[in-house]
C-alpha positions in Angstrom: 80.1 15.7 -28.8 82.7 17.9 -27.1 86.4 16.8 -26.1 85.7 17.2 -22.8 83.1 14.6 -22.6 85.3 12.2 -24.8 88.8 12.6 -22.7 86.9 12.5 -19.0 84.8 9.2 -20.1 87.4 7.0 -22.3 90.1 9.0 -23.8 89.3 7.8 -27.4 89.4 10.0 -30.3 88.1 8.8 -33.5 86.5 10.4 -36.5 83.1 12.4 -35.6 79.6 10.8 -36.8 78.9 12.8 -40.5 75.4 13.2 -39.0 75.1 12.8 -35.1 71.5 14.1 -35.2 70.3 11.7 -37.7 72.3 9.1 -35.6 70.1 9.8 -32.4 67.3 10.5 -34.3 67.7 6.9 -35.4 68.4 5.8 -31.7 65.1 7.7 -30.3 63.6 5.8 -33.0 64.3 1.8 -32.4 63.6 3.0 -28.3 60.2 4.9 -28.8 58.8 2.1 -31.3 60.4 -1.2 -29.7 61.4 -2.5 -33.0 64.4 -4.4 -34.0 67.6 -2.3 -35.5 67.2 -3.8 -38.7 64.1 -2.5 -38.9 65.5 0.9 -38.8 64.2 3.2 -41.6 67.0 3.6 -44.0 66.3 8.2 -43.5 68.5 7.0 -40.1 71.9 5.8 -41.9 72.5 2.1 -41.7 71.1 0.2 -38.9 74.2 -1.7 -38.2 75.9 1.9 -38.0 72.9 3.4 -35.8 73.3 0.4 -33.2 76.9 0.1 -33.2 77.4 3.6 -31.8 74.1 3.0 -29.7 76.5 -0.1 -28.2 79.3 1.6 -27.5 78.1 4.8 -26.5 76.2 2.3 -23.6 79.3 0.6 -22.5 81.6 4.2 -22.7 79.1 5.3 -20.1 78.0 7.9 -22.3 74.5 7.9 -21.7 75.0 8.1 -17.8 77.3 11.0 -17.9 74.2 12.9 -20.0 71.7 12.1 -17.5 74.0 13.0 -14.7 74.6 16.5 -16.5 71.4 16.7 -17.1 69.7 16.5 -13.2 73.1 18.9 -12.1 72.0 21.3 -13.9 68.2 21.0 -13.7 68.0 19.6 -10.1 64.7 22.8 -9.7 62.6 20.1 -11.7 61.7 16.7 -10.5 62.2 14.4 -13.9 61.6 11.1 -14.3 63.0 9.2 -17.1 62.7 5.9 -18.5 64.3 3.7 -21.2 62.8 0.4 -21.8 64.8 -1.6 -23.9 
């Protein structure tokens, strides 16, 4: 994650995820199978870990300000997505 994203959603600084990618991976994973973070393979980090930054990546707005980046820059393609959680 960039500073840029961080200072124009909340201003906090913090220290960085040791593995972001195996952090999402383990977010992709608990929304693509529907099962409960504690279920969380233990190759993802800790579940507790996995769904706390899943939590307050949600409530930072995070995952909003992706998707609007996302259709700005691709607005040529028609994209639907959908999280069901």
């Amino acid at each position: 994650m960039n500073n840029a994203y961080r200072e124009e959603v909340s201003g906090r600084r913090g220290r960085p995820h040791k593995s972001i990618d195996r952090t999402l991976d383990g977010i992709w994973w608990v929304l693509c199978t529907g099962a409960m973070w504690n279920q969380l393979p233990g190759r993802f980090g800790k579940h507790n870990s996995v769904w706390r930054s899943f939590r307050r990546w949600s409530e930072s707005g995070m995952w909003s300000w992706i998707l609007e980046r996302i259709s700005n820059r691709y607005r040529d393609f028609s994209v639907a997505v959908m999280l069901d959680a």
